[in-house]
KEZA-167489 format. One line per 5 residues: number of its first residue (from 1); their letters; for each residue x, y, z of C-alpha. Coordinates in steps of 0.5 Angstrom, whole numbers. Example, Ala and Ser with C-alpha at 12.3 -4.5 7.8 and 13.67 -1.06 7.14 Angstrom:
! residues 2
1 = AS = 25,-9,16  27,-2,14;
! end
This chain:
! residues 293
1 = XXXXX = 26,4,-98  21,-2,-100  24,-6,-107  20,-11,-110  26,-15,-111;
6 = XXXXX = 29,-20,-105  34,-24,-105  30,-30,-100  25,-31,-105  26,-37,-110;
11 = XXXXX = 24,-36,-116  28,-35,-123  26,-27,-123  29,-25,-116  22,-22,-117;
16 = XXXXX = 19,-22,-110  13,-25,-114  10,-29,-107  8,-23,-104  5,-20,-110;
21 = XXXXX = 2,-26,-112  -3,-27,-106  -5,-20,-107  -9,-23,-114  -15,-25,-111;
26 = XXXXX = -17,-33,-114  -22,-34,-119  -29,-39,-116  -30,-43,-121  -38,-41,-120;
31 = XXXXX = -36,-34,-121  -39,-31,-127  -36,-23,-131  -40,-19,-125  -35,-22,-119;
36 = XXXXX = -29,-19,-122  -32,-12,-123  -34,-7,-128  -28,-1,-131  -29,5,-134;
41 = XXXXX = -24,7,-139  -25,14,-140  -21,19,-145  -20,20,-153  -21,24,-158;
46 = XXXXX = -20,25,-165  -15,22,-168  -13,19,-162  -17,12,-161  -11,8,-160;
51 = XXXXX = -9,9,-154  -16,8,-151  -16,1,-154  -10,0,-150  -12,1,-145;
56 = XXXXX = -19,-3,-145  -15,-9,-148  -10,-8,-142  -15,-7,-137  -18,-13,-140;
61 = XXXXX = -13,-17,-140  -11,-16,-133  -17,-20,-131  -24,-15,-131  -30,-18,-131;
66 = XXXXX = -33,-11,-136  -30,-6,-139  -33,-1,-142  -31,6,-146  -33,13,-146;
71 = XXXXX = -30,17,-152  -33,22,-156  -38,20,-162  -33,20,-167  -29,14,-165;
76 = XXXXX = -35,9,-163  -34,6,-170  -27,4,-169  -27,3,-161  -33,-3,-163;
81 = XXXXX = -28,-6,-169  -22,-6,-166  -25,-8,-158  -29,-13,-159  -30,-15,-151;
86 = XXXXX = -31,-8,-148  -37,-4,-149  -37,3,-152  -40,8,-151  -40,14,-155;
91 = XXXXX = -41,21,-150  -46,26,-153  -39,31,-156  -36,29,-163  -29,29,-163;
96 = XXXXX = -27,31,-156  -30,30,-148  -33,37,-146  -39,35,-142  -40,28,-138;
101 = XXXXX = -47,25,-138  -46,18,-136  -45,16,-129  -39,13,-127  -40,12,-120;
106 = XXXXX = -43,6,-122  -37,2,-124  -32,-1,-120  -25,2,-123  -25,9,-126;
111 = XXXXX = -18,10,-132  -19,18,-133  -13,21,-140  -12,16,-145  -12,20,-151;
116 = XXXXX = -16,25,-148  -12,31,-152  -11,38,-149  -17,41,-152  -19,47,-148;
121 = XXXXX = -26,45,-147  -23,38,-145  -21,42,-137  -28,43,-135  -29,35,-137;
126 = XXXXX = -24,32,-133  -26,37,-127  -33,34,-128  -30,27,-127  -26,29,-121;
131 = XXXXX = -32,32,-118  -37,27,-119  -33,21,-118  -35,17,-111  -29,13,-112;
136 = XXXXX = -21,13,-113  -19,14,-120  -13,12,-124  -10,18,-128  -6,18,-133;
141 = XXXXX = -3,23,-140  -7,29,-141  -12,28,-136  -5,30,-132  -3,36,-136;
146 = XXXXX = -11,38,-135  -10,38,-127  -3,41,-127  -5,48,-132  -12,48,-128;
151 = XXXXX = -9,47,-122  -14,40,-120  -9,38,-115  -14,39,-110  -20,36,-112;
156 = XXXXX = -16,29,-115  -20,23,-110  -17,21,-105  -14,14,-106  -13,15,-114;
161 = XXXXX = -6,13,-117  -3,18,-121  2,16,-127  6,22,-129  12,21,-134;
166 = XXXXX = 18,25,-131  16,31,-135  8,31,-132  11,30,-126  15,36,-126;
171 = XXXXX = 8,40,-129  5,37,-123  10,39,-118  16,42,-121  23,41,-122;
176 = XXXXX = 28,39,-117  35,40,-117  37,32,-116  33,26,-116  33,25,-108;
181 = XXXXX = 30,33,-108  25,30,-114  24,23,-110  22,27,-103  17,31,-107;
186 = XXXXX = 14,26,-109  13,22,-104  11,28,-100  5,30,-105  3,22,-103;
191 = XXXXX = 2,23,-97  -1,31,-97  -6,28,-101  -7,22,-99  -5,19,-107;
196 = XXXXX = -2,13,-110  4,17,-115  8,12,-121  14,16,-123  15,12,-130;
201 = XXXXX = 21,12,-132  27,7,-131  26,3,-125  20,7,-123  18,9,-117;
206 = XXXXX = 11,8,-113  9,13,-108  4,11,-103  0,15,-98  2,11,-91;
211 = XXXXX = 9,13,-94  11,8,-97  17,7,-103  18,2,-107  22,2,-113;
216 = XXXXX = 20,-3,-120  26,-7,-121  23,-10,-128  21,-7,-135  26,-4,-140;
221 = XXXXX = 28,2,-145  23,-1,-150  17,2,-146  20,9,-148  15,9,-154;
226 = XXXXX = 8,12,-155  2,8,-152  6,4,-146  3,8,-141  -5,7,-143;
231 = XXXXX = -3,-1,-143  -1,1,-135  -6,5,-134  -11,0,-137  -7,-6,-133;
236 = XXXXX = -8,-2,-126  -16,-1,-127  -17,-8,-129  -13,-10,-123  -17,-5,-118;
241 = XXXXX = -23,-8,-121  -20,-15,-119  -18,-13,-112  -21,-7,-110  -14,-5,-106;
246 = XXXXX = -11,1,-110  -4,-1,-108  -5,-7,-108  -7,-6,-117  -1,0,-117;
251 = XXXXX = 3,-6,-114  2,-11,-119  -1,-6,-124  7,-4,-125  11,-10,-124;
256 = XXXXX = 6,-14,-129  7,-8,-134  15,-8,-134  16,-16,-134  11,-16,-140;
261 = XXXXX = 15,-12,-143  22,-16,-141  18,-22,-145  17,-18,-150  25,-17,-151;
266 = XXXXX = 26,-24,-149  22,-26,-156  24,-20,-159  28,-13,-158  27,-8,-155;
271 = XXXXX = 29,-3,-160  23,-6,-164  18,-7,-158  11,-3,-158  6,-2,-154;
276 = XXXXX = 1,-8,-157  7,-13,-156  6,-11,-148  -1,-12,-148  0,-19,-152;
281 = XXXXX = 6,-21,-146  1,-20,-140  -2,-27,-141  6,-29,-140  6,-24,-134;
286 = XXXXX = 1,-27,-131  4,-34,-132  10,-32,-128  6,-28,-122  3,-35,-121;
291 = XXX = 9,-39,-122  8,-43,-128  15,-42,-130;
! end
């Protein structure tokens, strides 16, 4: 099995940090917003607007020229408050997606499920989204118990990264006697449907099409809190917006999140980490991939 760690490269993390770092494409300095691609972060509902916020901040934070938001009416005030650099834009429902009227082929990375909720109306949405999009999609939270209760698995994009916690993922694939039994799964839905699968939890895992296993050696228990997983779908869509290579944003998109969150306990703890800490580390994230330590 592949693991990001590796004991020839010289740096402080152990991380094999060169390797990921020539994954990041360099910043022309006569390149302006539309050279780093657009994101569209599609998800919330009523009373869940800040998971959407976490991950258009992420998303932004990870280097994407454009992020925009596509969220039921009712949030438009807030997102516009508590977003400043993303756009948003308010669908025509009010408190919760059932039909889609933007065009979402026309941005360069597409997030699907922060805040989304599990509104029934909401499945025949995320089916849409499936069927239309022209391009691979990341998905995450209620956009994966939509596909698992309706049985989406078939039209999910080919490419697309899914971001299951354990329990997603046992509705999506069900449950398995040990972890080797879990992990084989895993990689065989990869390979099936051609999909990119992070398995979230301690060490996660990352599942690729070609067969490819590689297991995150960062990150800590701290991100066993609500909304961390937004910041990694945000942070995955914002990198695929910069690199236009789904395991190449996968890849990064995992390591950043966990090192983010191990600076994080390194200025603070772990018990007290919330998801907004992560998303203000990944400045610090960044600056370690680049080797600026």
């Amino acid at each position: 099995m592949k693991m990001f760690s590796d004991q020839h490269m010289h740096n402080p993390d152990g991380l094999n940090l060169e390797a990921l770092r020539l994954m990041l494409p360099k910043r022309s300095s006569n390149a302006e917003k539309r050279d780093f691609g657009s994101v569209l972060i599609v998800g919330g509902s009523k009373g869940m607007a800040g998971a959407v916020i976490l991950a258009a901040t992420a998303a932004l934070r990870s280097g994407a020229g454009l992020v925009t938001t596509l969220i039921p009416n009712s949030l438009l005030t807030i997102l516009q408050s508590s977003v400043h650099e993303a756009i948003a834009v308010a669908s025509a429902d009010e408190d919760f997606h059932v039909s889609l009227n933007e065009d979402i082929t026309r941005f360069t990375s597409v997030a699907l499920g922060p805040g989304l909720g599990t509104h029934k109306e909401t499945a025949g949405f995320v089916r849409q989204v499936l069927e239309q999009s022209t391009q691979p999609l990341i998905i995450d939270a209620d956009a994966l118990n939509h596909i698992s209760r309706e049985k989406l698995h078939g039209i999910i994009p080919e490419g697309s990264v899914l971001t299951p916690h354990l329990r997603e993922f046992e509705r999506l694939f069900g449950t398995f006697a040990s972890a080797d039994e879990q992990l084989e799964a895993q990689h065989s839905a990869s390979v099936s449907r051609k999909i990119f699968i992070i398995r979230k939890g301690a060490n996660s895992v990352l599942t690729t099409p070609a067969g490819e296993k590689f297991i995150n050696p960062t990150g800590n228990p701290g991100l066993a809190k609500g909304g961390s997983g937004d910041v990694l779908t945000g942070m995955i869509a914002g990198l695929y917006a910069r690199t236009k290579n789904m395991e190449h944003a996968a890849r990064l998109g995992m390591c950043l999140h966990g090192l983010a969150a191990d600076v994080v306990v390194e200025r603070s703890h772990e018990e007290a980490m919330i998801a907004g800490d992560v998303v203000g580390a990944i400045p610090e994230a960044f600056r370690r991939l680049s080797g600026n330590v």
